[in-house]
C-alpha positions in Angstrom: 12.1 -12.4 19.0 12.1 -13.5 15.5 9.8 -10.8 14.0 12.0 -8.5 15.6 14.8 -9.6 14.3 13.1 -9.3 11.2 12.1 -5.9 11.4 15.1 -4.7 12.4 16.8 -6.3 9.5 14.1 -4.8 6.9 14.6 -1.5 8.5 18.5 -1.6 8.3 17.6 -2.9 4.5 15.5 0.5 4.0 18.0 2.6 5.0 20.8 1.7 3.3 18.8 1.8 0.0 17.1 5.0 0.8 21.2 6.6 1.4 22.3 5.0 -1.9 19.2 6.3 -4.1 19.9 9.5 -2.2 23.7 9.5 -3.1 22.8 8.5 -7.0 20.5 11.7 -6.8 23.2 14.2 -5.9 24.8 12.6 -8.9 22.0 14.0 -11.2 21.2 10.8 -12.4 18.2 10.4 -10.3 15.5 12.4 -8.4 15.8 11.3 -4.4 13.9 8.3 -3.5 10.7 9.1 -1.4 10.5 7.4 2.1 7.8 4.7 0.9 9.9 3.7 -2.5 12.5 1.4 -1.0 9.9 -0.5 1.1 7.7 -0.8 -1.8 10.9 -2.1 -4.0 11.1 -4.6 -1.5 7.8 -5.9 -1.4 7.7 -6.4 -5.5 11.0 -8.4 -5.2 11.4 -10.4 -1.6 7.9 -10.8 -0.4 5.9 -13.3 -2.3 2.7 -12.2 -3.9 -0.8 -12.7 -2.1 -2.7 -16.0 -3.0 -5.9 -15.0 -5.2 -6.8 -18.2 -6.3 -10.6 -19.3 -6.2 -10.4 -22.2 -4.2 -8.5 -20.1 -1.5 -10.8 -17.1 -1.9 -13.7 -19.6 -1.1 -11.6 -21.5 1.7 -11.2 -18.3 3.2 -14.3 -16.9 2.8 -15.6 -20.2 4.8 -13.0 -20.1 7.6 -14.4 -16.4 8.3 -18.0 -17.1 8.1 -17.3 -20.6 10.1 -15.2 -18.0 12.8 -18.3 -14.9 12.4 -21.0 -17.7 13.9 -19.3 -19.1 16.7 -17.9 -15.4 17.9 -21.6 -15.0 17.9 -22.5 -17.6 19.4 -19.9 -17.2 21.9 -21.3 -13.6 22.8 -24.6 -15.2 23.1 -23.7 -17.5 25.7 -22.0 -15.2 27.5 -24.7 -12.6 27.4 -27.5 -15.3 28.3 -24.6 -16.1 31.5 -24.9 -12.9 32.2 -27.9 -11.7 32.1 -28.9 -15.2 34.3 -26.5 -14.0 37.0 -27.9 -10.7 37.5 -31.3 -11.3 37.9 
């Protein structure tokens, strides 16, 4: 419910700025915004930047090698279940 709200409220956002760079251009002022501007306006000034700090990088680089082995592991099991029950 909430991430709909949301994207509702980004797309109402969009298209408001999209019809007032539009209705600037008519002035001559500017050339008409593209589809992709506005959104890309908004992610340099509401959504905060991406972490690329080195601890996090190598936090994160754990948690998905940590998460790659027991998905594996998992699928072993499961094919060893299996493989046991059809024999």
């Amino acid at each position: 419910m909430r991430w709909t709200f949301i994207s509702m409220l980004a797309a109402a956002v969009l298209a408001v700025t999209r019809l007032r760079t539009t209705a600037q251009a008519t002035r001559g002022r500017f050339v008409p915004a593209s589809a992709r501007e506005p959104l890309r306006l908004l992610r340099a000034t509401v959504l905060p930047s991406p972490r690329r700090d080195r601890d996090h990088l190598l936090h994160w680089s754990a948690w998905r090698r940590e998460h790659q082995h027991r998905a594996a592991e998992a699928h072993r099991r499961w094919n060893n279940i299996t493989t046991a029950a059809t024999t």
